[in-house]
C-alpha positions as CSV (number, residue, x, y, z in Angstrom):
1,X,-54.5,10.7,-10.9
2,X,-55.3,7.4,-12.5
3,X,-53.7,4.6,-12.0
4,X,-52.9,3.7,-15.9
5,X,-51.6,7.5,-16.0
6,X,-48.9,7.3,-12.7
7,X,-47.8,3.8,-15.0
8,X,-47.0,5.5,-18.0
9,X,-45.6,8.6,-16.0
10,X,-43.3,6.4,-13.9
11,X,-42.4,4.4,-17.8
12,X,-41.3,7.4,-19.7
13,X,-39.2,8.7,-16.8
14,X,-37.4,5.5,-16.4
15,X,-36.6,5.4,-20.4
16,X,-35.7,9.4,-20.0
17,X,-33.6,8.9,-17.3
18,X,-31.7,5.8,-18.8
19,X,-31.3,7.4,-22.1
20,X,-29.3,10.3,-19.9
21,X,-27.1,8.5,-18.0
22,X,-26.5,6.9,-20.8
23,X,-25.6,9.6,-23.0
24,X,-23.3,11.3,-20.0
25,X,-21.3,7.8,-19.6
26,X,-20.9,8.0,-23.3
27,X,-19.7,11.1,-23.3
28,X,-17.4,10.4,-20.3
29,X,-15.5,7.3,-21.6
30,X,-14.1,10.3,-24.0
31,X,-12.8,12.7,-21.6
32,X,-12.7,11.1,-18.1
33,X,-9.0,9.2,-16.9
34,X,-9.4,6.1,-14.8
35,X,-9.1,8.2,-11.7
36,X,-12.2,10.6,-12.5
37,X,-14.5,7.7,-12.3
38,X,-15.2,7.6,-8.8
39,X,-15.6,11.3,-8.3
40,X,-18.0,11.2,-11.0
41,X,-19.9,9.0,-9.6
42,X,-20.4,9.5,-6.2
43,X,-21.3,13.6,-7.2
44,X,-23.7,12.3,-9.4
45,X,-25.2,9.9,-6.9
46,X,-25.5,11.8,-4.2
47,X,-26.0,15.8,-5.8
48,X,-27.4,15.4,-9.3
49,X,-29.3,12.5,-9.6
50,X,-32.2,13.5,-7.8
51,X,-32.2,16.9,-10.0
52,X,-32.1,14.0,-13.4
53,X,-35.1,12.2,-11.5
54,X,-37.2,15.3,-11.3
55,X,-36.5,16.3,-14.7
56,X,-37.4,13.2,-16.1
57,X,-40.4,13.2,-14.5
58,X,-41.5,16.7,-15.7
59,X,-41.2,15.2,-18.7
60,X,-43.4,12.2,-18.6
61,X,-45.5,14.1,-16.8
62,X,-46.2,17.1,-19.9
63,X,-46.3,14.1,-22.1
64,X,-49.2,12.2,-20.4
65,X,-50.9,15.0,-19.6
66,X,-50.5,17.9,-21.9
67,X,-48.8,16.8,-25.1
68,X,-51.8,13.7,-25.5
69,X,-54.9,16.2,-25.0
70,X,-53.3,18.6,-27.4
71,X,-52.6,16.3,-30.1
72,X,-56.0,13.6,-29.7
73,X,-57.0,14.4,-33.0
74,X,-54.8,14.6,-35.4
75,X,-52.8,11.9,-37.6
76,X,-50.2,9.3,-36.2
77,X,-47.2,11.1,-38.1
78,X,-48.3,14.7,-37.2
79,X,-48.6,13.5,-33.5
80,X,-45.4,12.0,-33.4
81,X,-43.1,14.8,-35.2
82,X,-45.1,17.1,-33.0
83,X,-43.7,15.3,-30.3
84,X,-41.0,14.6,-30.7
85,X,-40.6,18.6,-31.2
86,X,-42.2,19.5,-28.1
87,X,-39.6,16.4,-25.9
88,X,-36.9,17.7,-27.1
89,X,-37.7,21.1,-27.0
90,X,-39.0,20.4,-22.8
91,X,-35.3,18.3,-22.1
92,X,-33.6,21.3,-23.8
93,X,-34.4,24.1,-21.7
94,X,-35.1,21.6,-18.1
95,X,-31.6,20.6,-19.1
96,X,-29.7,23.8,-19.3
97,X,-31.3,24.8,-16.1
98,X,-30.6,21.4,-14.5
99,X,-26.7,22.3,-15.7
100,X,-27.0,26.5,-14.5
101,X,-28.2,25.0,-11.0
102,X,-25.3,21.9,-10.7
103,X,-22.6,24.5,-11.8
104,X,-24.0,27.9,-9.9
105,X,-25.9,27.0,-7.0
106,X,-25.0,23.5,-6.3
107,X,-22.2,22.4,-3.7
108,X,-19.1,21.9,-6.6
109,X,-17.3,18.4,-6.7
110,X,-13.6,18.0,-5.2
111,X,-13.0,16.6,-8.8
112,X,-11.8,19.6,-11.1
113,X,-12.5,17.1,-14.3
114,X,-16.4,16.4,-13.2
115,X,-17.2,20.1,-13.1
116,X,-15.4,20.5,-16.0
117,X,-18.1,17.9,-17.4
118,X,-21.5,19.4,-15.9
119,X,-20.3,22.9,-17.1
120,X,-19.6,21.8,-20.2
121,X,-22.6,20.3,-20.6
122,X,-24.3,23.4,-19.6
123,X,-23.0,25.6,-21.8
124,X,-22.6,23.3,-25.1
125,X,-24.7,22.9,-27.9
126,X,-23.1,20.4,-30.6
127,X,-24.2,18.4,-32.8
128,X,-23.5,15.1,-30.5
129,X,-26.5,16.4,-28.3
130,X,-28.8,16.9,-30.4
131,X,-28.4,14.5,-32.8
132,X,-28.7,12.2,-29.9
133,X,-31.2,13.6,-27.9
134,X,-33.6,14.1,-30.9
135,X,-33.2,11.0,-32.1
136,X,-34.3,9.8,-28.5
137,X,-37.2,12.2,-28.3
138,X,-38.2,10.7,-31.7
139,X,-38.2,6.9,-30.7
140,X,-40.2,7.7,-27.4
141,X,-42.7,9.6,-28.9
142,X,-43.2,6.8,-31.8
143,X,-43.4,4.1,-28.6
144,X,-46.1,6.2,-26.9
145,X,-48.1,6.3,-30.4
146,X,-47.4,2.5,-30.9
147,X,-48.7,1.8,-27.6
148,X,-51.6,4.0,-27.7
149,X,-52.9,2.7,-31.2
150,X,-52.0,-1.2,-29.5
151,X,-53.6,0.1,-25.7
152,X,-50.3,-0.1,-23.3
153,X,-51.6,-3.2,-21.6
154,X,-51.9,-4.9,-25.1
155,X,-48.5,-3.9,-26.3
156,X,-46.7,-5.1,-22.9
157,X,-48.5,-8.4,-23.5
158,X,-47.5,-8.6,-27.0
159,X,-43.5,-8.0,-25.9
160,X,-43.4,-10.1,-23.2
161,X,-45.8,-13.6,-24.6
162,X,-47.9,-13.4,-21.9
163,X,-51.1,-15.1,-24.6
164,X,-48.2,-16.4,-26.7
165,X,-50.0,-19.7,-25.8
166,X,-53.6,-19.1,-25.0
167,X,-54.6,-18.5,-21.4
168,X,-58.0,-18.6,-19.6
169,X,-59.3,-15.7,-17.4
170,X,-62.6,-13.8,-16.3
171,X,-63.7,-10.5,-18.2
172,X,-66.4,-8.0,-18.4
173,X,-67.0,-6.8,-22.3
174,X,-69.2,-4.1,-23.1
175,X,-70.6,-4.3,-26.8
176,X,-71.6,-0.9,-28.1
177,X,-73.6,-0.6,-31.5
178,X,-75.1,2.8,-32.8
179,X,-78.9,2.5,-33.3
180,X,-80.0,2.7,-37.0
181,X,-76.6,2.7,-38.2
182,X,-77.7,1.6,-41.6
183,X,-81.1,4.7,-41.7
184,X,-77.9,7.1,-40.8
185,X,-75.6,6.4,-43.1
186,X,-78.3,6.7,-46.0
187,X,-79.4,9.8,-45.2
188,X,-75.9,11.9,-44.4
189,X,-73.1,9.9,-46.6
190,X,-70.6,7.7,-46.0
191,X,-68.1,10.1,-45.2
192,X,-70.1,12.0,-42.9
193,X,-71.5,9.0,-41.2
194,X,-67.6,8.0,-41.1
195,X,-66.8,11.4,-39.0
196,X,-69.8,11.0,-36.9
197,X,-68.7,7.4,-35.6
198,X,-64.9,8.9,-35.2
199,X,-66.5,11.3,-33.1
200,X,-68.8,9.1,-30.8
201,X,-65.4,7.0,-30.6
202,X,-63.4,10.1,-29.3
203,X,-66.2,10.9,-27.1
204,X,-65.7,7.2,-25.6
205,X,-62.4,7.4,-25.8
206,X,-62.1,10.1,-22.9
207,X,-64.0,8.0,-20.6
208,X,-61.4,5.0,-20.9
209,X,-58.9,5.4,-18.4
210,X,-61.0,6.6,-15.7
211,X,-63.3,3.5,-15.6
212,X,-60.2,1.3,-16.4
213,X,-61.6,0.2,-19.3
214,X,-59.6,-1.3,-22.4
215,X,-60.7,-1.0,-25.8
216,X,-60.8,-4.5,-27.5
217,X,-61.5,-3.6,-30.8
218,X,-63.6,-1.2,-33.3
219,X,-65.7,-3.1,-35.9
220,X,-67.6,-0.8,-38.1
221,X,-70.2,1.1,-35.5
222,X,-69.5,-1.1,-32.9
223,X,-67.0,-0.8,-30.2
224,X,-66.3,-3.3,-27.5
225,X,-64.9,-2.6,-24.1
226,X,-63.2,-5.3,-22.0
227,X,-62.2,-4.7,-18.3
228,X,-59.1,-7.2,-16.2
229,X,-60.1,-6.7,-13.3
230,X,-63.7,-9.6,-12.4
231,X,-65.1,-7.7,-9.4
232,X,-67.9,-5.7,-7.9
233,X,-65.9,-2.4,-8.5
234,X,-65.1,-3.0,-12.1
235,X,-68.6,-4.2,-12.8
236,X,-69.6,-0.1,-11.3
237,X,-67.1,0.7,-13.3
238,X,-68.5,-0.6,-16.5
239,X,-71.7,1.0,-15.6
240,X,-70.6,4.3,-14.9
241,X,-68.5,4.7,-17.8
242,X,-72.1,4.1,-19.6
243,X,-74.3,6.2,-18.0
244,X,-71.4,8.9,-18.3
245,X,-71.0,8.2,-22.1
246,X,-74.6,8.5,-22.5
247,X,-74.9,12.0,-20.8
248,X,-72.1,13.9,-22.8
249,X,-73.8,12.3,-26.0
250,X,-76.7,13.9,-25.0
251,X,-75.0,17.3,-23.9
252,X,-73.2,17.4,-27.6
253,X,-76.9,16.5,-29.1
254,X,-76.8,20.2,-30.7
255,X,-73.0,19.8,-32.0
256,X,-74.6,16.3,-33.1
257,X,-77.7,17.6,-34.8
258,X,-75.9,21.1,-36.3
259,X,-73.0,19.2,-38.2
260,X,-74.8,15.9,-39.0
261,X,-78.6,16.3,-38.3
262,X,-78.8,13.7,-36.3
263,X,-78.2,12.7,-32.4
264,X,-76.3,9.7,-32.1
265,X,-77.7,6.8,-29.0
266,X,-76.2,3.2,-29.0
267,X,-77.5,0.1,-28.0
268,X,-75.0,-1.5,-25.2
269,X,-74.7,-5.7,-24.2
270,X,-72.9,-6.4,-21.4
271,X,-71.6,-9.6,-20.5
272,X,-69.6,-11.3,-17.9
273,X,-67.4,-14.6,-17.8
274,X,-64.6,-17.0,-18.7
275,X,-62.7,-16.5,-22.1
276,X,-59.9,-18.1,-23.7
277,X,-56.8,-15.3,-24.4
278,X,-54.3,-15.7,-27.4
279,X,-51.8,-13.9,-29.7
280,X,-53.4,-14.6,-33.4
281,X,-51.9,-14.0,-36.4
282,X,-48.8,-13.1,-38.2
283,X,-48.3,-10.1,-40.6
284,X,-50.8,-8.5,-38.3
285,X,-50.7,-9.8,-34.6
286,X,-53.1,-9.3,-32.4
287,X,-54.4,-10.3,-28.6
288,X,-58.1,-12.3,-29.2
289,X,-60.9,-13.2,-26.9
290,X,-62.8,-16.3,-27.9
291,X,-65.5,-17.7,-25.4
292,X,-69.7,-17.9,-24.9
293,X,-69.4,-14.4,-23.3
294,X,-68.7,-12.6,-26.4
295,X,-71.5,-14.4,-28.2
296,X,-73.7,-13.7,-25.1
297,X,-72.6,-9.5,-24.7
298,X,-73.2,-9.6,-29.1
299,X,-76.7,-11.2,-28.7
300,X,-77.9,-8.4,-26.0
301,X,-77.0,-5.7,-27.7
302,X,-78.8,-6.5,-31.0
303,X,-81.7,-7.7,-28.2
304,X,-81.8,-4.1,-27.2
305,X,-83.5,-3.6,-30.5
306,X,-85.9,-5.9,-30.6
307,X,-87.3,-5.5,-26.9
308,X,-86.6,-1.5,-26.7
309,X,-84.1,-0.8,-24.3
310,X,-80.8,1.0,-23.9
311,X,-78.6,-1.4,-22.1
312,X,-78.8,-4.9,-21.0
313,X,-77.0,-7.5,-18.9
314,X,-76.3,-11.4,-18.9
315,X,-77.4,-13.2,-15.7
316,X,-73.6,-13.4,-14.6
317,X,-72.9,-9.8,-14.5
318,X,-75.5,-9.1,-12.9
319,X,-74.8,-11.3,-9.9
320,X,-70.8,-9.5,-9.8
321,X,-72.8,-6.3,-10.0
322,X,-74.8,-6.0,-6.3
323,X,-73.9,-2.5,-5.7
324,X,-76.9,0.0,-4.9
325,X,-76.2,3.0,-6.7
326,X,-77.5,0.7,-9.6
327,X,-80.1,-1.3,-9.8
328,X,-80.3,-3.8,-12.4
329,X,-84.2,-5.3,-13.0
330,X,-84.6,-8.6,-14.4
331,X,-86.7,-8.5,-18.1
332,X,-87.3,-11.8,-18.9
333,X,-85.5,-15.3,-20.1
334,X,-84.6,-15.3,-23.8
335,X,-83.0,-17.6,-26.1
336,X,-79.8,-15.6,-27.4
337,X,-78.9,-16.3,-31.5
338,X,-76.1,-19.2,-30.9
339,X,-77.4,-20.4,-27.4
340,X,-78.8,-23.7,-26.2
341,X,-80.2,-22.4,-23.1
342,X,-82.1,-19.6,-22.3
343,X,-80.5,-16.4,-20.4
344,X,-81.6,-14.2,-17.9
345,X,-81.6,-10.8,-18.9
346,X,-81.6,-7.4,-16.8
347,X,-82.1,-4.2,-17.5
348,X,-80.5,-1.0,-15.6
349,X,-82.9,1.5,-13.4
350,X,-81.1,3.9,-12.5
């Protein structure tokens, strides 16, 4: 398990479990006395609460890993009725059986008003809970989609300022542009050229979270990857997530060539350095990256064209990336579009 998964996992239980309690105090400041209080709690504390934890976490776990493969590929307001279906159908039934354990098999509380509580909510159904508990399922499921259209680290930033003002910090990008874009999309249609980049995106897509990758944005054919993390492991990272992108394009060459006649490759830049950070805009907000390393990752990949290779690498990168299981061979000095100075550029053997 990733580590970006057990994040969003351990998210969406905390916002299940606060939107329970809060619907049980709710419902308790209408039918507990003063004198119930401290029964309730200290049963809750001590015999349910762990049974509300667990719950919540089956929860956030069917959501991260079931109910987002399922629904990948189909529209933002399909994905989140769907989901908010599927939520409130899960907290349903883990709920009633929650309840059937508390009130059968569960130790009862010396407090005849707090199992009157946790039986009735095991046995009701009104209009109260499911109003409620819809409504909830609903808001989640539109956060998840929000953050998953913004990336989750994007959104949190967003929310909280953190480039409000803009920031300095190291990044690795990866610039990835699909070779004779403009022959392709002559030959099969713009529409079908359109579905055949969606696909190489979803394709990428899978590969994300398990290098720790970020997507920073999609511009036409071209995506670009970013990674936080300035070290030797995310630098493997960046070039496993490649060479693993690279081999399931060429696996899916006959799904390639059978719906679109064609086998998609890209052309890849990678770059390493210093970059300025910063919220920009207004009706559309959005986190930016503006330094020489963008220009530097740009300039390689439409290099990759001119001198014939796959992938290749700024002179920075490659001294962050020392690791053996790939080597990185230096091609030659070349004066990048936009540079004063000339760069080193490597290549990867593998």
């Amino acid at each position: 398990m990733k580590k970006k998964q057990i994040i969003r996992i351990l998210t969406l239980a905390l916002m299940w479990f606060i939107a329970i309690l809060a619907f049980d105090i709710v419902l308790n400041i209408k039918v507990f006395e003063r004198g119930d209080w401290l029964p309730y709690y200290q049963y809750t504390f001590t015999t349910v609460l762990p049974l509300i934890l667990i719950y919540c976490v089956i929860i956030s776990v069917s959501e991260v890993f079931f109910m987002r493969a399922m629904l990948r590929d189909y529209p933002f307001a399909v994905v989140v009725l769907t989901k908010t279906v599927l939520q409130f159908a899960v907290i349903y039934v883990v709920h009633f059986l929650g309840a059937y354990f508390i009130t059968q098999i569960m130790p009862l509380s010396p407090n005849d008003a707090v199992n009157t509580h946790y039986a009735y909510l095991g046995t009701s159904f009104n209009a109260f809970y499911v109003t409620y508990f819809f409504i909830v399922s609903f808001h989640f499921s539109l956060y998840a989609q929000v953050s998953r259209k913004f990336g989750s680290t994007n959104l949190f930033d967003i929310i909280k300022g953190t480039y409000f003002r803009p920031k300095e910090d190291e990044r690795i990008f990866m610039f990835l542009d699909l070779n004779q874009s403009t022959t392709i999309a002559e030959e099969i249609g713009h529409l079908k050229y359109s579905r055949l980049i969606q696909k190489c995106f979803t394709k990428l897509t899978h590969h994300i979270d398990n290098y720790d990758a970020e997507v920073y944005q999609y511009v036409g054919d071209e995506a670009v990857l970013t990674w936080r993390n300035s070290n030797t492991k995310a630098a493997r990272q960046c070039v496993a997530l490649y060479a693993v992108f690279k081999d399931n394009l060429l696996k899916a060459a006959p799904e390639f060539e059978k719906e679109f006649g064609v086998t998609p490759k890209f052309k890849v830049g990678v770059s390493f350095g210093t970059v300025a950070i910063a919220e920009v805009g207004d009706y559309k907000r959005d986190i930016a990256f503006h330094g020489t390393v963008l220009n530097t990752g740009a300039r390689l990949c439409q290099l990759c064209k001119e001198i014939k290779e796959d992938i290749l690498f700024s002179d920075s990168f490659s001294n962050l990336e020392k690791s053996n299981a790939h080597h990185l061979e230096y091609v030659g000095d070349y004066m990048l579009t936009g540079r004063r100075t000339l760069e080193k550029v490597y290549r990867l053997v593998l």
